[in-house]
C-alpha positions, 0 to 999 in steps of 0.5 A: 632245745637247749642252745637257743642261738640268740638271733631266735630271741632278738628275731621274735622282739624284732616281730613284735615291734614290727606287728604290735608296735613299739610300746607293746614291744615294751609292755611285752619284756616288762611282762616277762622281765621277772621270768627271764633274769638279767638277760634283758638288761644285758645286750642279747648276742646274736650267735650267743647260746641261750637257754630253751626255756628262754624261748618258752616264756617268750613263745607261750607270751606271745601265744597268750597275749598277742597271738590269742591263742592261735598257735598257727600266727606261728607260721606267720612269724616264721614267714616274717622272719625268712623275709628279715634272715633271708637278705642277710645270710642266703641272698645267693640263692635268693638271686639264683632262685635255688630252692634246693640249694638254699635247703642245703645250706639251710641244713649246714647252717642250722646250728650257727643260726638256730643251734638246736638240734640238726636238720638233715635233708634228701632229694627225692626228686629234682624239687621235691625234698624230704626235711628231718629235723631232730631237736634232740628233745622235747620241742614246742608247737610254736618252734616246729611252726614257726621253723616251718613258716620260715622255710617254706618262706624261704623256698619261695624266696629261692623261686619255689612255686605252688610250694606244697608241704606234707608232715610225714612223721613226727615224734616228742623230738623230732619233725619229718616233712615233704617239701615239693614245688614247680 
């Protein structure tokens, strides 16, 4: 998972203000402040590379000290963020409800606003869609869930209805999914 773009980073703090409050926002980064280095001193750069283990202290964090344990809150944080990313990179689709092209763009923009790995998409039929997402590496629970989260979000957003998703395969590095809707 290496080259974590630094929106990922800033979209979990923004998350955790938002669900938790501001003041566990700050008990959070003075928890894995001495983990993470200098990079919370300095200003987190939205399209800056960053390093997975970066997002592997802030997700297993999370999954200890906010989420108890349920890695499905996850989802929940994927849903919050397409609700964030949505308005600001993919409204066209939004406006159009375009479920479909939303994924097309969605897969040609994955490596400026997730930059690990690369999706590939098929159309199997007019609203149904396979998803392959490779992340080149081992990849964490909470990065598939959340990464789905936020696309079935997305679809919804993009006029999908009755969004039904199976997980076709999966393997230490990559995720295949079937998206279909109404």
């Amino acid at each position: 998972m290496s080259g974590i773009k630094g929106v990922v980073i800033l979209t979990r703090f923004d998350f955790i203000e938002n669900k938790f409050g501001k003041d566990n926002l700050k008990k959070f980064q003075k928890k894995i402040a001495p983990a993470m280095g200098s990079i919370l001193y300095q200003p987190i750069g939205i399209s800056k590379d960053y390093s997975e283990s970066i997002l592997k202290i802030i997700d297993d964090t999370l999954l200890s000290d906010l989420f108890e344990g349920k890695t499905e809150e996850f989802t929940a944080l994927g849903i919050w963020n397409a609700h964030v990313i949505m308005p600001r990179y993919f409204q066209l689709y939004m406006d159009n409800q375009d479920a479909a092209g939303f994924l097309r763009q969605m897969m040609r923009m994955r490596s400026i606003l997730i930059g690990l790995g690369e999706m590939q998409i098929s159309e199997f039929e007019r609203k149904t869609f396979g998803i392959h997402i490779n992340y080149g590496q081992p990849y964490s629970e909470s990065v598939k869930l959340s990464e789905l989260g936020f696309l079935e979000e997305s679809c919804r957003m993009c006029g999908a209805k009755n969004l039904q998703h199976e997980q076709i395969k999966t393997s230490d590095i990559s995720v295949d999914y079937q998206l279909s809707w109404d």
